[in-house]
PyMOL CGO cylinders between C-alpha atoms (Angstrom):
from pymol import cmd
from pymol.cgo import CYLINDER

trace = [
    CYLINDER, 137.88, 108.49, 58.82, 138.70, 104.72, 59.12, 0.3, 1, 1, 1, 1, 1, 1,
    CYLINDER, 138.70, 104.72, 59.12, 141.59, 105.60, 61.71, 0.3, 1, 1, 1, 1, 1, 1,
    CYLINDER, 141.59, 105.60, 61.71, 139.30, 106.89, 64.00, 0.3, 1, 1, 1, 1, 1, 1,
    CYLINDER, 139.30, 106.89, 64.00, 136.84, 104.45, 63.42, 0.3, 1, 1, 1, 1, 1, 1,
    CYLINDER, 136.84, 104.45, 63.42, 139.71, 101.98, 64.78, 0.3, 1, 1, 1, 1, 1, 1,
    CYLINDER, 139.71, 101.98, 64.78, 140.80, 104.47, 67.37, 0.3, 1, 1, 1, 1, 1, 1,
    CYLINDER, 140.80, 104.47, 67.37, 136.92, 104.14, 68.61, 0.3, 1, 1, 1, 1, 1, 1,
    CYLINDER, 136.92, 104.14, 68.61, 136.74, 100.55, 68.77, 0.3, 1, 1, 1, 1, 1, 1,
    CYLINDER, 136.74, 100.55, 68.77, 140.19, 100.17, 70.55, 0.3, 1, 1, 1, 1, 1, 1,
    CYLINDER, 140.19, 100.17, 70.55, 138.81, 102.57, 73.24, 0.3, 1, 1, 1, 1, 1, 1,
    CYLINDER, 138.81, 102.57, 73.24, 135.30, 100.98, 73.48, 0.3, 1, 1, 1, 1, 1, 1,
    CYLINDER, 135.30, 100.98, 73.48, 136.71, 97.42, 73.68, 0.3, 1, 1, 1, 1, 1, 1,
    CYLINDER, 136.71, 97.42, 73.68, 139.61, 98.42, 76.86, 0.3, 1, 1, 1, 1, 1, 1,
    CYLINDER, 139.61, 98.42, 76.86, 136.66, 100.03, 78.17, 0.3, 1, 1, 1, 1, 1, 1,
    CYLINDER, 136.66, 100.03, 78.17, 134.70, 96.62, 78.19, 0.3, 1, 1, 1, 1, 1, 1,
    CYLINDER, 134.70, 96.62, 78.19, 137.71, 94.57, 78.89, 0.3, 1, 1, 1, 1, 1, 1,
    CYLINDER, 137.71, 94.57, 78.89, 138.68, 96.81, 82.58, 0.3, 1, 1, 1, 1, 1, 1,
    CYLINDER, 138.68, 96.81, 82.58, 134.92, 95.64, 84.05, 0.3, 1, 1, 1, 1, 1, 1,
    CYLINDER, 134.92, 95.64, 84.05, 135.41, 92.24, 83.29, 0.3, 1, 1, 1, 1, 1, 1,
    CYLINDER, 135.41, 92.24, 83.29, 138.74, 92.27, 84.49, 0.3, 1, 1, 1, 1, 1, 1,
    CYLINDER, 138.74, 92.27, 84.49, 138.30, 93.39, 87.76, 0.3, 1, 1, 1, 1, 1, 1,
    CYLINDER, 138.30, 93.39, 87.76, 135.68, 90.49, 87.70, 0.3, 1, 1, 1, 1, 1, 1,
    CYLINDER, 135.68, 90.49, 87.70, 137.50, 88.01, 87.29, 0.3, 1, 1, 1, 1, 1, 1,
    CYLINDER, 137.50, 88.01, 87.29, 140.57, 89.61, 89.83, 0.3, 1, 1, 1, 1, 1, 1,
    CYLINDER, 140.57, 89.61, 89.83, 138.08, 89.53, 92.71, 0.3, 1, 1, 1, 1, 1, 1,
    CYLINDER, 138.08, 89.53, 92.71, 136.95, 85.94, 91.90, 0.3, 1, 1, 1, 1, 1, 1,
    CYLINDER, 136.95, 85.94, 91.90, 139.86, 84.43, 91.24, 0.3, 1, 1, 1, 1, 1, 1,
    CYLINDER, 139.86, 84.43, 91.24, 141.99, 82.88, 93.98, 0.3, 1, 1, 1, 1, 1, 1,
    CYLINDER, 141.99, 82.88, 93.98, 139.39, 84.18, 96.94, 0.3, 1, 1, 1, 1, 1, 1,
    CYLINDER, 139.39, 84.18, 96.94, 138.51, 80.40, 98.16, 0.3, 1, 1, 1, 1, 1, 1,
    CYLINDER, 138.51, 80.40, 98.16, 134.82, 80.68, 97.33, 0.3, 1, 1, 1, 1, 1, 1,
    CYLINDER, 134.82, 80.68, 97.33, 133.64, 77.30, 98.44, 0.3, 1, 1, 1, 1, 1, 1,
    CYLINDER, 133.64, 77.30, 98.44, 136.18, 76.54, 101.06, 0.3, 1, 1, 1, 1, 1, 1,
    CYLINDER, 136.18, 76.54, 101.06, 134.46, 75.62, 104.29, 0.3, 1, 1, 1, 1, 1, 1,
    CYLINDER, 134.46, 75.62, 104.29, 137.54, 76.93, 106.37, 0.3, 1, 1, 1, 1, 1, 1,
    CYLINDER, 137.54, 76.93, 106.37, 136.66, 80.84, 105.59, 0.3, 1, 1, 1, 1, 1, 1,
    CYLINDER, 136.66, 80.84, 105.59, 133.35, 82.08, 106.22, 0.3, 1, 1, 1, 1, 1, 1,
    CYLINDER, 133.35, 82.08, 106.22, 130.76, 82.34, 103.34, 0.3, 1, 1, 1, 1, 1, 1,
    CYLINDER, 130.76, 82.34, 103.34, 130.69, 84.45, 100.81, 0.3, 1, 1, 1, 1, 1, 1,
    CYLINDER, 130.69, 84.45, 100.81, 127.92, 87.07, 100.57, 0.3, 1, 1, 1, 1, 1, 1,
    CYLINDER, 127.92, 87.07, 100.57, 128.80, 89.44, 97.58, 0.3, 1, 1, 1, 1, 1, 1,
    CYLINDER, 128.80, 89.44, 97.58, 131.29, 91.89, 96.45, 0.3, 1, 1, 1, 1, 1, 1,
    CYLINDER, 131.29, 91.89, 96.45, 131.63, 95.29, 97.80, 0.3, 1, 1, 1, 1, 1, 1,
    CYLINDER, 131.63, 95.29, 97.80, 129.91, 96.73, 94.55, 0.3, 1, 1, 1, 1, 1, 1,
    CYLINDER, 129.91, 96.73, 94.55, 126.62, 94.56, 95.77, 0.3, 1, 1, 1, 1, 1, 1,
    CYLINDER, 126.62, 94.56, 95.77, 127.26, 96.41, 99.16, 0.3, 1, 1, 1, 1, 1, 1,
    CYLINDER, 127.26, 96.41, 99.16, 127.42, 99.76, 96.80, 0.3, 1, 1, 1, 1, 1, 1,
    CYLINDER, 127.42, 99.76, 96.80, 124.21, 98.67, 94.84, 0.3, 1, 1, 1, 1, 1, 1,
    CYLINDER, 124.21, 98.67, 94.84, 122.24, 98.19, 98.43, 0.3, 1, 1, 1, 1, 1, 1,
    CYLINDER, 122.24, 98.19, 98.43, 123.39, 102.14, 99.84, 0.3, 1, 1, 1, 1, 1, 1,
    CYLINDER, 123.39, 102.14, 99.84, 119.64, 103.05, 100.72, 0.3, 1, 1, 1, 1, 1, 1,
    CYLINDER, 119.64, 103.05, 100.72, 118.85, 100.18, 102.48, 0.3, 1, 1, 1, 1, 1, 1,
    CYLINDER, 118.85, 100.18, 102.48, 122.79, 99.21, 103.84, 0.3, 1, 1, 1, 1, 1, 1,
    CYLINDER, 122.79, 99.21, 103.84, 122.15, 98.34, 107.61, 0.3, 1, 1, 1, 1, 1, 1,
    CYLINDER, 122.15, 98.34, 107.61, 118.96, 96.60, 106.76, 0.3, 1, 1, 1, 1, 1, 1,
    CYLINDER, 118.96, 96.60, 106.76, 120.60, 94.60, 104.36, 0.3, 1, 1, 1, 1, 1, 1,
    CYLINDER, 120.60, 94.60, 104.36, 123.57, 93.89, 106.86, 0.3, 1, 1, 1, 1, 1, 1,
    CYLINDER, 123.57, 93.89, 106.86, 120.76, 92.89, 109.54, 0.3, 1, 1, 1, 1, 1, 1,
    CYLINDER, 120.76, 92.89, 109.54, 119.08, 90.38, 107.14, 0.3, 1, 1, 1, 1, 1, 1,
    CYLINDER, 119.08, 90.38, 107.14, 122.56, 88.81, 106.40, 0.3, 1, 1, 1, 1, 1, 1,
    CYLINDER, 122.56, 88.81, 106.40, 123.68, 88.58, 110.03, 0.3, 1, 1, 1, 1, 1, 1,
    CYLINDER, 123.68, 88.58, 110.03, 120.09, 86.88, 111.10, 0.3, 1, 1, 1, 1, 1, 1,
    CYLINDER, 120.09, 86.88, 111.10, 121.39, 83.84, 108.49, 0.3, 1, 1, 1, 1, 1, 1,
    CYLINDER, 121.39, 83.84, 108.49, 124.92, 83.51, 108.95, 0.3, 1, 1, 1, 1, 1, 1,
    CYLINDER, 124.92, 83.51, 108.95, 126.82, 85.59, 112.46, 0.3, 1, 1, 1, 1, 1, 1,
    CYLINDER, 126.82, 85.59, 112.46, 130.40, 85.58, 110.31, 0.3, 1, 1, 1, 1, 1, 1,
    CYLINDER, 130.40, 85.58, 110.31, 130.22, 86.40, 105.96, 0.3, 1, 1, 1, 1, 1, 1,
    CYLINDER, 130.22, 86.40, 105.96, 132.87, 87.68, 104.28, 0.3, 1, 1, 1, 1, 1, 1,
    CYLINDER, 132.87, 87.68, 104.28, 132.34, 90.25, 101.08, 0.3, 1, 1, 1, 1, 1, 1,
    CYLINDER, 132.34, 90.25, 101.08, 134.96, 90.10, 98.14, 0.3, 1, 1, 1, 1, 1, 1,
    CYLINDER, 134.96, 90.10, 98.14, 137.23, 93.01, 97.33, 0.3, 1, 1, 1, 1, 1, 1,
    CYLINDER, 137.23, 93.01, 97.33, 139.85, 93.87, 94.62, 0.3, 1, 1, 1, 1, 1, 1,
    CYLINDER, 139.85, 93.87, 94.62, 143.27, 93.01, 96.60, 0.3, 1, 1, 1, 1, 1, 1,
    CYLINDER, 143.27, 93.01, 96.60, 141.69, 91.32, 99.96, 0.3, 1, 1, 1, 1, 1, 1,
    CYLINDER, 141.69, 91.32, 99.96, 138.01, 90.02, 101.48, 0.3, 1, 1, 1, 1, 1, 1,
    CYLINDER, 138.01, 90.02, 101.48, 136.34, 91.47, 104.51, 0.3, 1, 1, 1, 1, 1, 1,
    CYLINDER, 136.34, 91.47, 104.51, 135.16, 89.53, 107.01, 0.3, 1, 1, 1, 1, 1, 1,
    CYLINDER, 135.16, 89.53, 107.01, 131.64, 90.55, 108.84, 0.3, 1, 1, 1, 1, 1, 1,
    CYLINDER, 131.64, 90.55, 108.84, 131.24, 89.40, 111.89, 0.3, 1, 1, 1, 1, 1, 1,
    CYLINDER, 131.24, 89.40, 111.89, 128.39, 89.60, 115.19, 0.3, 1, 1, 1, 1, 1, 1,
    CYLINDER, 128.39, 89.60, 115.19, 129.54, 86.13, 116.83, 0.3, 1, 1, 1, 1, 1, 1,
    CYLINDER, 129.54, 86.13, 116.83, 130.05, 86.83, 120.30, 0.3, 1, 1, 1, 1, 1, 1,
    CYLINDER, 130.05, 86.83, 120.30, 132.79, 83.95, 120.27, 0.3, 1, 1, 1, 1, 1, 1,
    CYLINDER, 132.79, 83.95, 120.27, 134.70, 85.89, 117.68, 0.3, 1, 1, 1, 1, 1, 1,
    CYLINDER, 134.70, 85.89, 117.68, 134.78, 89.06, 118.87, 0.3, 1, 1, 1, 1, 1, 1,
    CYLINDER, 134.78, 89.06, 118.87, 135.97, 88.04, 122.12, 0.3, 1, 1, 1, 1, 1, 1,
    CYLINDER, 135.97, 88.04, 122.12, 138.98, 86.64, 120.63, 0.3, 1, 1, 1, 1, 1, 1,
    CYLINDER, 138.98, 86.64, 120.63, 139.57, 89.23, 118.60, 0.3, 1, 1, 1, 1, 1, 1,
    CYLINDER, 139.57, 89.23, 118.60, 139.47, 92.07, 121.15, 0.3, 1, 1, 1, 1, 1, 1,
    CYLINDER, 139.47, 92.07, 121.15, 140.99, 89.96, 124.04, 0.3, 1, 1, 1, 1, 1, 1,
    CYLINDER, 140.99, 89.96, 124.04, 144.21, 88.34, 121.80, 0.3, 1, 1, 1, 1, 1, 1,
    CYLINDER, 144.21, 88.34, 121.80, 144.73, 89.48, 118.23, 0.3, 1, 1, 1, 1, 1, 1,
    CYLINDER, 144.73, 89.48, 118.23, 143.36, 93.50, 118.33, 0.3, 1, 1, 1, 1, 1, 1,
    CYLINDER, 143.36, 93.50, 118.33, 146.33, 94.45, 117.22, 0.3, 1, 1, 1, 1, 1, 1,
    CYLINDER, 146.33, 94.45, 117.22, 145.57, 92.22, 113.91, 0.3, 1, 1, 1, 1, 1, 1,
    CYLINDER, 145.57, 92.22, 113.91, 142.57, 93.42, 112.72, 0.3, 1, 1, 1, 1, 1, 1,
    CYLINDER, 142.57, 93.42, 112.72, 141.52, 96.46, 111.00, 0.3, 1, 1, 1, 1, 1, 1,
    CYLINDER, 141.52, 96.46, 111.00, 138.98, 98.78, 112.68, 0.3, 1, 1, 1, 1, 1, 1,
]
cmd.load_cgo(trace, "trace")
């Protein structure tokens, strides 16, 4: 009885430690308040959490700021609807960029 009692709480405490991991692995080395990189709006779970109401939510954030970036595991994405940066990016760099 105590084993799986232990057994339980070993699997209920990786089970709280993997959330907060991936936390702090999207945080963590992203240059949040760096004023070379474009703000930073949320993750791509706050993207998930807005799914009914995604464009509207993408149309509010591009009235306030034309470039934003939203945090991933491994990399950030950056959002933009500046005229001056898509220009460059289709006329020099498309090869670059991700579609």
């Amino acid at each position: 009885m105590e084993i799986n009692s232990c057994i339980g709480y070993a699997v209920a405490s990786l089970l709280l430690l993997f959330p907060c991991l991936c936390v702090l692995r999207i945080f963590t080395g992203k240059s949040l308040g760096s004023k070379e990189y474009p703000p930073v709006k949320g993750t791509m779970f706050h993207l998930l959490s807005c799914l009914d109401r995604l464009y509207d939510y993408q149309a509010e954030v591009a009235a306030h700021n034309k470039t934003v970036r939203y945090l991933a595991f491994s990399q950030s994405e950056v959002y933009t609807t500046d005229p001056q940066n898509i220009e460059y990016i289709l006329k020099t760099n498309f090869a670059n960029y991700d579609k």
